[in-house]
KOLFIBA-833129 format. One line per 2 residues: their letters; for each residue x, y, z of N, C-alpha, C. Coordinates in steps of 0.02 Angstrom, whole numbers, plus 50000, padded with zeros to 5 digits. Layout:
KOLFIBA-833129
a) X/Y/Z/X/Y/Z/X/Y/Z; ...
***
This chain:
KOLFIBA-833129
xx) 50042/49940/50000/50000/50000/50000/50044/50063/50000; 50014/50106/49966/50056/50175/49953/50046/50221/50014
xx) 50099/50208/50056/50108/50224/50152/50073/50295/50155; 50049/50351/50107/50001/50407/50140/49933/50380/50144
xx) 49913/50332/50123/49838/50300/50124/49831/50247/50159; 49866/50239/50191/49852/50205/50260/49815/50222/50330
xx) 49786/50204/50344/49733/50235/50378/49747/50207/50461; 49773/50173/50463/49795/50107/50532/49788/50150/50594
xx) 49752/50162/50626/49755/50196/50703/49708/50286/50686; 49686/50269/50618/49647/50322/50615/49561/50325/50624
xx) 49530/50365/50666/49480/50379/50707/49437/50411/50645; 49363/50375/50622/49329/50415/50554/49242/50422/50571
xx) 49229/50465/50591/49143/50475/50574/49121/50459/50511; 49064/50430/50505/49022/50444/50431/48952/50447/50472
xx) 48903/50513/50432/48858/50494/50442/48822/50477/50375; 48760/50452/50402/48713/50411/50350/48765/50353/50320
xx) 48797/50333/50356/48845/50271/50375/48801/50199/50379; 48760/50207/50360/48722/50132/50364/48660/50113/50306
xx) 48701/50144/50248/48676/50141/50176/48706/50180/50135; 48698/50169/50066/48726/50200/50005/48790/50239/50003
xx) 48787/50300/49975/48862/50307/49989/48903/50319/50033; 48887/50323/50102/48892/50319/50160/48932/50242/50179
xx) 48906/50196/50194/48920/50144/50162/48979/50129/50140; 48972/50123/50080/49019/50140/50015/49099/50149/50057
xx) 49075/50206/50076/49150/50250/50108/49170/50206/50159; 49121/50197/50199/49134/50154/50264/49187/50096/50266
xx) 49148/50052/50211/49201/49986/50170/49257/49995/50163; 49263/50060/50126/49342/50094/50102/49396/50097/50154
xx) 49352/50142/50195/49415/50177/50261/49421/50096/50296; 49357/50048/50300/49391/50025/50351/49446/49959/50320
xx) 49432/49957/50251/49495/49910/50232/49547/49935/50182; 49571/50009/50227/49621/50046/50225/49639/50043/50291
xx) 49619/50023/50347/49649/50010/50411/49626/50056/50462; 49566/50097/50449/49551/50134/50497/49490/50115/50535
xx) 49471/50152/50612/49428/50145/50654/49381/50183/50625; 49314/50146/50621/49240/50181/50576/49190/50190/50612
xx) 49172/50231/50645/49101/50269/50690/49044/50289/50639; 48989/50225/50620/48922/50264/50554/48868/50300/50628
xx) 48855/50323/50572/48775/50371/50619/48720/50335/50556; 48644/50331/50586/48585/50331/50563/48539/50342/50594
xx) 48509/50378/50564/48428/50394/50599/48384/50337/50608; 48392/50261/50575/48379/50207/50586/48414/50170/50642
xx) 48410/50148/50704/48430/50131/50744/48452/50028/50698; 48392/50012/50686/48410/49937/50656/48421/49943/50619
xx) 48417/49968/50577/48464/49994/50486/48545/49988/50500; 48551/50046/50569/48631/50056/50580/48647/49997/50622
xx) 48636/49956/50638/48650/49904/50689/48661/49860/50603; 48621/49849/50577/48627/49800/50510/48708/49815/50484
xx) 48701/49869/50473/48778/49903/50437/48839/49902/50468; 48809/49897/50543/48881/49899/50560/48898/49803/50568
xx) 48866/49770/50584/48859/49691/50577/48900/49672/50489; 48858/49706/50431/48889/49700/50379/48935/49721/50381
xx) 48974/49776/50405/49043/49790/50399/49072/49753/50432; 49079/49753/50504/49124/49717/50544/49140/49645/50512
xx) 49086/49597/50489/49098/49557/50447/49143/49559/50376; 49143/49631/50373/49183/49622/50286/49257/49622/50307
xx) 49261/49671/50353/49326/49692/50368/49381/49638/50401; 49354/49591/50452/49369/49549/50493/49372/49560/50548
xx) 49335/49621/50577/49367/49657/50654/49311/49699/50674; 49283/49671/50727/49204/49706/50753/49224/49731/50790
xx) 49295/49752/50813/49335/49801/50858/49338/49866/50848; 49345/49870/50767/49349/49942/50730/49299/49973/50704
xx) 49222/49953/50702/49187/49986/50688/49117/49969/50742; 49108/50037/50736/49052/50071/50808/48987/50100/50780
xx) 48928/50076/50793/48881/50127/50775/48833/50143/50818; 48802/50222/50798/48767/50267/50846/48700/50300/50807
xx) 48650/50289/50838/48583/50310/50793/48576/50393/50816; 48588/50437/50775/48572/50495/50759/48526/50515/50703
xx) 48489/50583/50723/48454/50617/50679/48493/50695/50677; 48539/50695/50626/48607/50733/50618/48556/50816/50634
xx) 48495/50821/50614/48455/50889/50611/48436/50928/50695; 48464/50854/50742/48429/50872/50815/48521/50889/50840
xx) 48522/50978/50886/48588/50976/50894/48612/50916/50961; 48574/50919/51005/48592/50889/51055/48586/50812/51036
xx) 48580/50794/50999/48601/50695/50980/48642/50698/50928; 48678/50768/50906/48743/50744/50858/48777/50755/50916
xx) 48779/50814/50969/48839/50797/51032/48834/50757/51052; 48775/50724/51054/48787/50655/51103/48838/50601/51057
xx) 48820/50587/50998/48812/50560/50961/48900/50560/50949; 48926/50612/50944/49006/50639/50932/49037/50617/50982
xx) 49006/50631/51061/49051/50612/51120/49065/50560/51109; 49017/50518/51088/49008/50449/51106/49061/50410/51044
xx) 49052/50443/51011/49109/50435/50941/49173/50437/50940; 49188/50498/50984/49254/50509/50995/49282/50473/51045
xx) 49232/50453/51102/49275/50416/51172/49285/50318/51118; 49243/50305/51074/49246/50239/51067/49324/50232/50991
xx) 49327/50314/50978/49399/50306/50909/49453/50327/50964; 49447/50344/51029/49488/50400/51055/49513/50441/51030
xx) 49525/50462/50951/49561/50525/50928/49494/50504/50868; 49463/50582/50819/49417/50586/50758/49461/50625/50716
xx) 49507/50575/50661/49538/50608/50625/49515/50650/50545; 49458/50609/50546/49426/50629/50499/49322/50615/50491
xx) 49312/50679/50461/49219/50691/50461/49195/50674/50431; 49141/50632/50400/49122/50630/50336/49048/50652/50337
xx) 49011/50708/50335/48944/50719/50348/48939/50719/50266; 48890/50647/50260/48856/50616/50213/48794/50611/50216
xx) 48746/50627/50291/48702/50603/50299/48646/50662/50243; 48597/50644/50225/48563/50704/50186/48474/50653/50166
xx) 48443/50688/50143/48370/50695/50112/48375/50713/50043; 48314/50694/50011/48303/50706/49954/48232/50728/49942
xx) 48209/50731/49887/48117/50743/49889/48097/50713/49815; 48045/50699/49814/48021/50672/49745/47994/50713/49714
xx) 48015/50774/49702/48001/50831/49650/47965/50877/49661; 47956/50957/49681/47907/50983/49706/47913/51055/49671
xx) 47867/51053/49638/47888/51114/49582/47881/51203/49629; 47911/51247/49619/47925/51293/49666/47843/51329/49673
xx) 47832/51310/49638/47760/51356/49635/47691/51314/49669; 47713/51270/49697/47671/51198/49732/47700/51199/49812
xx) 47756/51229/49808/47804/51196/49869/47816/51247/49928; 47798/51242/49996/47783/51247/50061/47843/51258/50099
xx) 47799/51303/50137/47880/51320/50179/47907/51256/50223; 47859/51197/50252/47879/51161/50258/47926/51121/50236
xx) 47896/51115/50181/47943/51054/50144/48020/51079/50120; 48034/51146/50101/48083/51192/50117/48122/51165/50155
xx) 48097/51188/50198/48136/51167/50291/48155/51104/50292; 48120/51061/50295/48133/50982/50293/48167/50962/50255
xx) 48213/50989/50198/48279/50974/50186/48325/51032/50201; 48308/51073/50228/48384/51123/50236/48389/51088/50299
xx) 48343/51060/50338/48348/51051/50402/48418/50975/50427; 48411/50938/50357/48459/50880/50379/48529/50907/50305
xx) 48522/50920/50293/48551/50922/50214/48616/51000/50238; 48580/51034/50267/48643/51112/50288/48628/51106/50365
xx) 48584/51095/50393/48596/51129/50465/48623/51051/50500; 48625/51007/50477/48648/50935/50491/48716/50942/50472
xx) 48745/50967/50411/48829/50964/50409/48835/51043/50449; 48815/51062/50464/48827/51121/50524/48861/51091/50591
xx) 48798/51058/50622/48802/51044/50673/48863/50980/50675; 48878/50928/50619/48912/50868/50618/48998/50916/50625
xx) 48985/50977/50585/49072/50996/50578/49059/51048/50624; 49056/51056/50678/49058/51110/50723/49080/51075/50765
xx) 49041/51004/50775/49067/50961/50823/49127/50941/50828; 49145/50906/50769/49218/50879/50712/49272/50930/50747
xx) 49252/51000/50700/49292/51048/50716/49338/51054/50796; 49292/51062/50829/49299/51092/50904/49340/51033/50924
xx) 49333/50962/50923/49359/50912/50924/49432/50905/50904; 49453/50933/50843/49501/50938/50799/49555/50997/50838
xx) 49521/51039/50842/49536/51096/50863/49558/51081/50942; 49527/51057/50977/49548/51017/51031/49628/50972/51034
xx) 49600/50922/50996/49671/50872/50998/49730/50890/50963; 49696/50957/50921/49794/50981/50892/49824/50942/50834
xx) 49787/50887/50815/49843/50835/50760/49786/50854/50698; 49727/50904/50688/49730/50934/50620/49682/50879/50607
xx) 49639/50877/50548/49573/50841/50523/49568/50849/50456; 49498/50798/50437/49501/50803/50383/49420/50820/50372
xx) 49374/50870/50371/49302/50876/50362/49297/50853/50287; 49221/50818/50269/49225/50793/50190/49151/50800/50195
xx) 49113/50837/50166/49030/50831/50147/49011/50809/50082; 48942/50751/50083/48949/50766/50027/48880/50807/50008
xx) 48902/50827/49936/48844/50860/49904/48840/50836/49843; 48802/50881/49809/48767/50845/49745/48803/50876/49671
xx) 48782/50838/49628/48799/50876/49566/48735/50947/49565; 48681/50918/49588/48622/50986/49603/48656/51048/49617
xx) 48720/51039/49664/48752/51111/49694/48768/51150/49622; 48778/51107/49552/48806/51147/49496/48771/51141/49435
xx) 48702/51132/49461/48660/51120/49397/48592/51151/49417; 48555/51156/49383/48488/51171/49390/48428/51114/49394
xx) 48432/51104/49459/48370/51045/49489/48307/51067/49466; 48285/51060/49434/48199/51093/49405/48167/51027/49467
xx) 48120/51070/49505/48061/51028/49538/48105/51002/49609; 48184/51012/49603/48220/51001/49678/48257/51057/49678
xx) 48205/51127/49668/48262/51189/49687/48278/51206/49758; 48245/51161/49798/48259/51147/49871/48310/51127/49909
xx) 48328/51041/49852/48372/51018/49861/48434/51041/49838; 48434/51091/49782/48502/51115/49760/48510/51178/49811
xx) 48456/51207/49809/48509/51250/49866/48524/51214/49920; 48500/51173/49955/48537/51140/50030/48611/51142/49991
xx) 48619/51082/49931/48678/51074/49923/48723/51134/49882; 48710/51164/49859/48750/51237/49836/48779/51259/49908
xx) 48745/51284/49956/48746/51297/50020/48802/51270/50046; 48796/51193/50054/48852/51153/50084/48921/51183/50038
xx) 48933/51158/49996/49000/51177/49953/49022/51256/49970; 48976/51306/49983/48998/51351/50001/49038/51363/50073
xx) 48983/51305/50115/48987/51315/50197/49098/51274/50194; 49083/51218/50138/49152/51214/50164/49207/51243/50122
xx) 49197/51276/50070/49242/51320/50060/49265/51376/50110; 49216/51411/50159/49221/51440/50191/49255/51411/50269
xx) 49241/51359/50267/49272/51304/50322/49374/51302/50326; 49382/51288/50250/49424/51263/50236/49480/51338/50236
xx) 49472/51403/50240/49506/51463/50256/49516/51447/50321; 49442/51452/50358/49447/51463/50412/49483/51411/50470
xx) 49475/51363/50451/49507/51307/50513/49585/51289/50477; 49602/51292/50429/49676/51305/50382/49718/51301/50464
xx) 49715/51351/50483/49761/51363/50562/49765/51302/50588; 49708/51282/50586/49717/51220/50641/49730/51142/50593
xx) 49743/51181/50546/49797/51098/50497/49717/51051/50500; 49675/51102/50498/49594/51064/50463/49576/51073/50393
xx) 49576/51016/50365/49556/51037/50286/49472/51021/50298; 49452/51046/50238/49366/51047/50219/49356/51018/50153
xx) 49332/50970/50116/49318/50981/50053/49255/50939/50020; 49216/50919/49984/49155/50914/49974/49146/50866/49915
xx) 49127/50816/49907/49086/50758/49867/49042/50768/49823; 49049/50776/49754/48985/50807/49715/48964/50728/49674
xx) 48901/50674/49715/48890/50638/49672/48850/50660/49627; 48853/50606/49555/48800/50603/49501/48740/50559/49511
xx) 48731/50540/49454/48686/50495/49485/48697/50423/49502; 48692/50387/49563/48687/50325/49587/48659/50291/49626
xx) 48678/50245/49615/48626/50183/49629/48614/50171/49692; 48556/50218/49737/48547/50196/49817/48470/50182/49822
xx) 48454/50178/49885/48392/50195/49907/48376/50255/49896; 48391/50312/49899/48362/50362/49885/48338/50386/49802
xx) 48378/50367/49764/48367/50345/49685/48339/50289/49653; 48310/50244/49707/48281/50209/49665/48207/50211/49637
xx) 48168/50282/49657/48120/50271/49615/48141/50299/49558; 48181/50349/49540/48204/50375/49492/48223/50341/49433
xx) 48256/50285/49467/48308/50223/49409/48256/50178/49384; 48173/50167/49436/48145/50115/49394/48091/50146/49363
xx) 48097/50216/49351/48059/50254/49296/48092/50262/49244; 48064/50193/49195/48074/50181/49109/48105/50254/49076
xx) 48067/50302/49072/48072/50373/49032/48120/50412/49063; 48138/50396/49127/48172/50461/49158/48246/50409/49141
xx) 48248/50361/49149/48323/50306/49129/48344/50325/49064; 48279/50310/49021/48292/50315/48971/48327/50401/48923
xx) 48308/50428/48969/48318/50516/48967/48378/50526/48983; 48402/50507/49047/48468/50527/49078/48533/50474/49079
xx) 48539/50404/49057/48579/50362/49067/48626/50376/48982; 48593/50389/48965/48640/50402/48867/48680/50466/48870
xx) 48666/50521/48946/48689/50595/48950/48757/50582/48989; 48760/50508/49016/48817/50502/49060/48870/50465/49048
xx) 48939/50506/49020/48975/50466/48972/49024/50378/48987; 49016/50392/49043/49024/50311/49080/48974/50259/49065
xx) 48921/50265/49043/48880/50208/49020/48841/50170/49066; 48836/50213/49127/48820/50181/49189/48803/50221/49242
xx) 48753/50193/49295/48728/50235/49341/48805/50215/49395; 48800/50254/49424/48865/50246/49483/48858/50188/49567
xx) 48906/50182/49572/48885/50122/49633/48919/50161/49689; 48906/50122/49748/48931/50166/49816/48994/50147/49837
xx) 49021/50085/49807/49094/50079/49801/49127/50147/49758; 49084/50166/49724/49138/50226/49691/49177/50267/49721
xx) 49139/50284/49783/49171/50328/49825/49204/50294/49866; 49237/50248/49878/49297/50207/49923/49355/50268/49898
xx) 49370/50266/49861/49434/50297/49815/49444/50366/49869; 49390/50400/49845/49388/50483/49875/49393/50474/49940
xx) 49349/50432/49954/49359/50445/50061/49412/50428/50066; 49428/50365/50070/49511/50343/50081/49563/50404/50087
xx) 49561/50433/49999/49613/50477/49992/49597/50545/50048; 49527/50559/50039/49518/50630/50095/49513/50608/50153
xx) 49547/50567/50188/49540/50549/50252/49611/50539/50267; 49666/50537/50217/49739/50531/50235/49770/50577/50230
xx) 49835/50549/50223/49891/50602/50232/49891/50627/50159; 49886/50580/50123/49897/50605/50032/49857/50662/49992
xx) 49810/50675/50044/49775/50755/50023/49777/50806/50064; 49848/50780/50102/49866/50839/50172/49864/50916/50143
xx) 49874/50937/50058/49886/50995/50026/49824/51015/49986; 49761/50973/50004/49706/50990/49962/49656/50996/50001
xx) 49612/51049/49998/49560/51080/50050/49534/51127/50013; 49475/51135/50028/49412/51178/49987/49391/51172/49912
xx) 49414/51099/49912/49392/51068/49848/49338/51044/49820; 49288/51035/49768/49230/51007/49751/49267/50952/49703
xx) 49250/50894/49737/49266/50822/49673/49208/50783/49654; 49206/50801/49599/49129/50786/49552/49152/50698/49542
xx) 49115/50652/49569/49099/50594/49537/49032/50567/49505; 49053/50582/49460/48981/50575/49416/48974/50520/49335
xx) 49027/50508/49314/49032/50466/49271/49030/50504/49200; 49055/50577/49239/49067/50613/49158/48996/50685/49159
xx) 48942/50641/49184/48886/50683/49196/48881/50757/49163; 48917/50793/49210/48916/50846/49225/48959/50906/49135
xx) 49000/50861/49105/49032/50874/49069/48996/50874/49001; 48947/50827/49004/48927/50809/48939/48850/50839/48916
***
């Protein structure tokens, strides 16, 4: 293994850690050698995930899970303490956890429903890297914050102009992250998936017309899997992107280009 991507004695949050690309990442860091803390708002969902991991990895030693609803502040502190006393050191963040909506055209759509994604989607990676932060900022050995967001942050969501601003929002919140915590040898940088293959996309993928619309626009030939992102966490969770911070890394299968 190429010795900056080694992960061996390293301490990692993910939330929405107990599905899709969350997940995904989880697999990655932990067979790169690191200690893996998932969050879910599903209490037996995240108990499932962490059973499937500990099983993949070989070591139910290194991975921990904690049922959070990332939008409530007082159960991500809980949720963090409890995170940090079971990695003893959180070298790296991954606030993944997020919402979606099944289309709500602006002229239909409620301040509610508004709210109910800024509420897990921005004020959820608020509260996940404030925690991170202060933490980081605490132990002195420097972090790695990683959100992800959407290709929505750089496109025009017709019917999820809700969901693109949460995620426009985020990419901003950690560009602005990534000046500011710099001092404390904290990088920030942000996940722009395309489209892939989770629970949250699957009514999308088994609508004939909308497949048929968007899978020929994406020059990979393929909807994306949650292994894709092994690659990126790994790397933004080590030493090998110790010089890269306030970055947007589009995985999308070309998507965005074409």
């Amino acid at each position: 293994m190429y010795a900056p991507f080694d992960l061996s004695g390293r301490g990692v949050v993910v939330t929405g850690g107990n599905g899709g690309i969350g997940l995904g990442m989880a697999r990655a860091l932990l067979a790169a050698g690191a200690e893996v803390a998932i969050w879910g708002s599903n209490p037996e969902k995240t108990e499932r995930a962490r059973a499937e991991l500990a099983e993949g990895c070989g070591d139910a030693t290194r991975v921990y899970a904690f049922a959070c609803d990332v939008g409530d502040e007082a159960q991500v502190e809980r949720a963090f303490a409890a995170s940090a006393k079971a990695l003893g050191t959180v070298h790296a963040c991954f606030a993944n956890a997020g919402v979606s909506s099944p289309g709500v055209p602006l002229l239909e759509m409620d301040l509610a429903e508004f709210r109910r994604v800024q509420r897990i989607n921005v004020e959820g990676v608020f509260l996940t890297f404030r925690a991170a932060a202060r933490h980081m900022a605490q132990h002195g050995q420097g972090g790695s914050l990683v959100a992800t967001a959407s290709t929505a942050a750089v496109e025009g969501a017709a019917r999820n102009s809700h969901y693109g601003a949460s995620k426009g929002a985020v990419t901003a919140y950690v560009r602005a992250l990534a000046v500011e915590l710099a001092r404390y040898r904290i990088r920030a940088n942000s996940i722009l998936p395309g489209w892939i293959e989770t629970d949250m996309t699957e009514r999308s993928f088994g609508n004939s017309k909308f497949a048929e619309a968007v899978l020929p626009r994406v020059p990979a030939r393929r909807w994306g899997a949650i292994d894709d992102f092994g690659g990126i966490a790994v790397y933004l969770a080590s030493d090998a992107s110790g010089y890269t911070t306030g970055e947007q890394f589009l995985i999308d299968g070309g998507y965005t280009k074409f």
